[in-house]
ChimeraX commands (.cxc) that place a marker at each C-alpha (Angstrom):
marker #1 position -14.14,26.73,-7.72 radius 0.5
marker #1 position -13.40,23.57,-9.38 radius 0.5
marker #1 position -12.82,20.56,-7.71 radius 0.5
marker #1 position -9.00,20.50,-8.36 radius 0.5
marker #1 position -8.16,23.58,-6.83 radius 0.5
marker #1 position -10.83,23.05,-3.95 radius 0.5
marker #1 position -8.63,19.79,-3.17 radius 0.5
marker #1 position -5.25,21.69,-3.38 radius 0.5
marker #1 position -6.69,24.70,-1.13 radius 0.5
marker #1 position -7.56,22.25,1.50 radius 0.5
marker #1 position -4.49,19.40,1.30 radius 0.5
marker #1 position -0.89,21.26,1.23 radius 0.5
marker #1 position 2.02,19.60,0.24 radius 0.5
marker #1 position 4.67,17.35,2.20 radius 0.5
marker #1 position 7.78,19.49,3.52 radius 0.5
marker #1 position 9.55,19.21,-0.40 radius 0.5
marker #1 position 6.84,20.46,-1.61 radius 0.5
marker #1 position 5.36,17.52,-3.32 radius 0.5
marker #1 position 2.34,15.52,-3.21 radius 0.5
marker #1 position 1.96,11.40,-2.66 radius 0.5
marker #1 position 0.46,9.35,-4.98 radius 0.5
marker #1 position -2.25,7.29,-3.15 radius 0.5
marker #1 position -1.31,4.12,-5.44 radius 0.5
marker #1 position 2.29,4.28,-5.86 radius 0.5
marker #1 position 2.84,6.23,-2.85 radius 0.5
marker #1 position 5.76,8.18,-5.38 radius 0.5
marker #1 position 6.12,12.30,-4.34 radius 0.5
marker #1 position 4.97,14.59,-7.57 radius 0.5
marker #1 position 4.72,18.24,-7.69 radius 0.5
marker #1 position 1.30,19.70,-8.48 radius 0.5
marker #1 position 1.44,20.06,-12.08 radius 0.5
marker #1 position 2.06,16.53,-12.40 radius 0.5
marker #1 position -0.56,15.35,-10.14 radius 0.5
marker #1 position -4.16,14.67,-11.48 radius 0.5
marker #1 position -7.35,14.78,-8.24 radius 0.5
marker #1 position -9.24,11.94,-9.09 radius 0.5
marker #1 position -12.45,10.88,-8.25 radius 0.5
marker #1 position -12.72,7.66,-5.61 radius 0.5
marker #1 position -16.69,6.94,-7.52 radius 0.5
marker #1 position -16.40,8.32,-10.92 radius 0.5
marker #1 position -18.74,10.62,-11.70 radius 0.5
marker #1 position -20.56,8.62,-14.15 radius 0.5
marker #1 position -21.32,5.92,-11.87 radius 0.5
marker #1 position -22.88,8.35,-9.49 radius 0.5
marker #1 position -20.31,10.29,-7.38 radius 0.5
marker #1 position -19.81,13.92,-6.71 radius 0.5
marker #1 position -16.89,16.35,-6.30 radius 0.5
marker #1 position -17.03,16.25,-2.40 radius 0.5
marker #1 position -13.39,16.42,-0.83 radius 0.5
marker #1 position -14.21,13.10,0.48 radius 0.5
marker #1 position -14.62,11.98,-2.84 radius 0.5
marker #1 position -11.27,12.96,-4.56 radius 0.5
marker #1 position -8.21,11.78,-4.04 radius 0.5
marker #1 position -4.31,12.55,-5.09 radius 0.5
marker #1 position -2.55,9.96,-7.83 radius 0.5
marker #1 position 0.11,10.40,-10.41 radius 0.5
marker #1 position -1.09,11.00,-13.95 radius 0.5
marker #1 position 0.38,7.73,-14.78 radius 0.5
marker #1 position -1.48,5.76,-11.91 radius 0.5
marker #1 position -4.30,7.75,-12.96 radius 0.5
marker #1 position -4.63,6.56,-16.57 radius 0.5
marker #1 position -3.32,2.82,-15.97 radius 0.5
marker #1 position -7.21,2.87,-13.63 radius 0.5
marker #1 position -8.56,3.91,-17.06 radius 0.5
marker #1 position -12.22,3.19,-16.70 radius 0.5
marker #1 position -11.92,-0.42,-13.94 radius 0.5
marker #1 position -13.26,0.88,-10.84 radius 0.5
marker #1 position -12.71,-2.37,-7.92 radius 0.5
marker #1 position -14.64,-3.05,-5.50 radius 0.5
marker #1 position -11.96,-2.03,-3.03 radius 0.5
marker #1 position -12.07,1.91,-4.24 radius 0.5
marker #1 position -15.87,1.62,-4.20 radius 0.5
marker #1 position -16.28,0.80,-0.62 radius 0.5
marker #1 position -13.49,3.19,0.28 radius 0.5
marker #1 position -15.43,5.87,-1.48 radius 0.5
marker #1 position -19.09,5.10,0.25 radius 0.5
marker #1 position -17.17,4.56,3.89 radius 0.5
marker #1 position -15.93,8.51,3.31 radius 0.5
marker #1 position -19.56,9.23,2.24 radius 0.5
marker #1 position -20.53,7.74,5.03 radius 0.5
marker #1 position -17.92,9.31,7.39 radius 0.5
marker #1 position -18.69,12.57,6.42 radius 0.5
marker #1 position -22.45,12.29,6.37 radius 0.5
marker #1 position -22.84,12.53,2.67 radius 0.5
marker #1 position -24.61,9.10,2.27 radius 0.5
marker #1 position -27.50,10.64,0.90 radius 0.5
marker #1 position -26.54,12.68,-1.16 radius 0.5
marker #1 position -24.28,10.13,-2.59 radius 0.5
marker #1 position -26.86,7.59,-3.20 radius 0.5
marker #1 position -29.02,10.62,-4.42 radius 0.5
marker #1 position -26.65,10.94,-7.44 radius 0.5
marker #1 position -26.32,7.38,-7.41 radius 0.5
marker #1 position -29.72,6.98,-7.94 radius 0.5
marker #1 position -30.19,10.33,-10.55 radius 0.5
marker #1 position -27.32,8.32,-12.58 radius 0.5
marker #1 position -28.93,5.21,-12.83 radius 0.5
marker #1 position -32.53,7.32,-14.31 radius 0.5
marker #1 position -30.45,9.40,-16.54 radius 0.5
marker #1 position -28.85,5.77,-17.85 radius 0.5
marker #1 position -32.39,4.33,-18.08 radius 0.5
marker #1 position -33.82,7.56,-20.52 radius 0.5
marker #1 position -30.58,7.14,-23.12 radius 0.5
marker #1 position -28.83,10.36,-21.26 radius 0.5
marker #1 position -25.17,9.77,-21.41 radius 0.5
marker #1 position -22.54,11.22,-18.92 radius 0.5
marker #1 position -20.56,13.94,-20.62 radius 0.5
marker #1 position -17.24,15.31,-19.60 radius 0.5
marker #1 position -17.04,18.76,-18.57 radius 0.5
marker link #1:1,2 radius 0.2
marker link #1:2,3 radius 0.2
marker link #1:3,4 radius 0.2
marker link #1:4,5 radius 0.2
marker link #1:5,6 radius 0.2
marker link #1:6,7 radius 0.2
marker link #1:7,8 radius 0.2
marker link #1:8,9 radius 0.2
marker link #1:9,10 radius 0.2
marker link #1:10,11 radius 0.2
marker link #1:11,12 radius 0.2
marker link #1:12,13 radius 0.2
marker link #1:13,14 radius 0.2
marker link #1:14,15 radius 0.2
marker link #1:15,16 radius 0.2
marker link #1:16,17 radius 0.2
marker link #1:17,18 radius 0.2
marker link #1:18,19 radius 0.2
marker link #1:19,20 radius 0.2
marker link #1:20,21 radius 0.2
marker link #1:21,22 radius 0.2
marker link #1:22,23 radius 0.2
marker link #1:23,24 radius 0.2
marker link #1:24,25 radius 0.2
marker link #1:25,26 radius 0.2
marker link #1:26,27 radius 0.2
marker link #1:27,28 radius 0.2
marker link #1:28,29 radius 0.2
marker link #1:29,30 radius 0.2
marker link #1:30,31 radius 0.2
marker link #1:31,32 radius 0.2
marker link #1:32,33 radius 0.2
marker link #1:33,34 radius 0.2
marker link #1:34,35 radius 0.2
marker link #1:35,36 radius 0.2
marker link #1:36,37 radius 0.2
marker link #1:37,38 radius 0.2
marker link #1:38,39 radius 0.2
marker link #1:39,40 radius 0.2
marker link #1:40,41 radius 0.2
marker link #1:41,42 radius 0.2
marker link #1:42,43 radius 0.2
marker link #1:43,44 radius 0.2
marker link #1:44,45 radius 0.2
marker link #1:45,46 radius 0.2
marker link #1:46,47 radius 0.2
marker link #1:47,48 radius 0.2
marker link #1:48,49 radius 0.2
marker link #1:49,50 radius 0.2
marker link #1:50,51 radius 0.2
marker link #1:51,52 radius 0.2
marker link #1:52,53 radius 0.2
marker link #1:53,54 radius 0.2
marker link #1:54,55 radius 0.2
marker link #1:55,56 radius 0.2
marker link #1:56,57 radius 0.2
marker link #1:57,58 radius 0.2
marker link #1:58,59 radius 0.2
marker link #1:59,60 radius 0.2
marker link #1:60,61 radius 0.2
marker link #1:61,62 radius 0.2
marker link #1:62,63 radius 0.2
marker link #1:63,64 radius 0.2
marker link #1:64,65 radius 0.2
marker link #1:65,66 radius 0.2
marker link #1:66,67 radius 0.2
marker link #1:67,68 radius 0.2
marker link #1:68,69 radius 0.2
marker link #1:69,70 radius 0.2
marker link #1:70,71 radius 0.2
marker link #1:71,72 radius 0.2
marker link #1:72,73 radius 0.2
marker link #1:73,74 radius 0.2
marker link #1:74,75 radius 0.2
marker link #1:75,76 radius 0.2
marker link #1:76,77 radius 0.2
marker link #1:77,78 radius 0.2
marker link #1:78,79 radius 0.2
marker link #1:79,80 radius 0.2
marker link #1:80,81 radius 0.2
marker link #1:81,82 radius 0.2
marker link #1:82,83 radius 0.2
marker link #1:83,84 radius 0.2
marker link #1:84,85 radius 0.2
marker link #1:85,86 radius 0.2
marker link #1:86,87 radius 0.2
marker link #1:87,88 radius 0.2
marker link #1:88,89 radius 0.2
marker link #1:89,90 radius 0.2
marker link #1:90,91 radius 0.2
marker link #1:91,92 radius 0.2
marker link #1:92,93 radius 0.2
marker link #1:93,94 radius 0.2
marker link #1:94,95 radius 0.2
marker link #1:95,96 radius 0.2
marker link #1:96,97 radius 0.2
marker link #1:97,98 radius 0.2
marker link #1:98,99 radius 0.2
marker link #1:99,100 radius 0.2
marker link #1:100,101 radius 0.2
marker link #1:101,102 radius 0.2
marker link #1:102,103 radius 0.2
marker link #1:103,104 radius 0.2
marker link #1:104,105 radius 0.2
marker link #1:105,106 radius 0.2
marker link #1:106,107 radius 0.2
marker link #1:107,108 radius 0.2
view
């Protein structure tokens, strides 16, 4: 199951149906919602529920690549909530080889 539909099976929408952006806080139905990742997978994070979060495709692409510092302790604290710390810092860590031998991330 991918990670977009794993977030959608276990986060239903409000009682209009829609879905809050976590930046703008505006309601969007599901086909105009993207599930993006709290730590990007290229710096390291996974596709853990923690991990994801709900924004508007417009939110979404104004983040573009700028990950703050804010989002990045938001996304270890669920890690560490959900007793994923490991594993997170295990991918951490595999990212950081993989960037030392030349391997680039690659979009699925």
């Amino acid at each position: 199951m991918s990670y977009r539909n794993s977030w959608f099976k276990n986060n239903e929408p409000n009682e209009n149906g829609k879905y809050f952006c976590v930046k703008c806080a505006g309601e969007f139905s599901k086909a105009e919602i993207d599930i993006d990742h709290i730590i990007p997978k290229r710096k390291g994070g996974t596709d853990d529920l923690w991990n994801l979060q709900c924004m508007c495709r417009h939110c979404n692409r104004s983040k573009g690549p700028r990950q703050s510092s804010r989002e990045t302790l938001k996304g270890v604290c669920g890690a560490i909530t959900h007793g994923d710390a490991l594993k997170l810092a295990n991918s951490m860590f595999n990212r950081k080889v993989k960037d030392l031998r030349g391997i680039k991330y690659k979009r699925k």
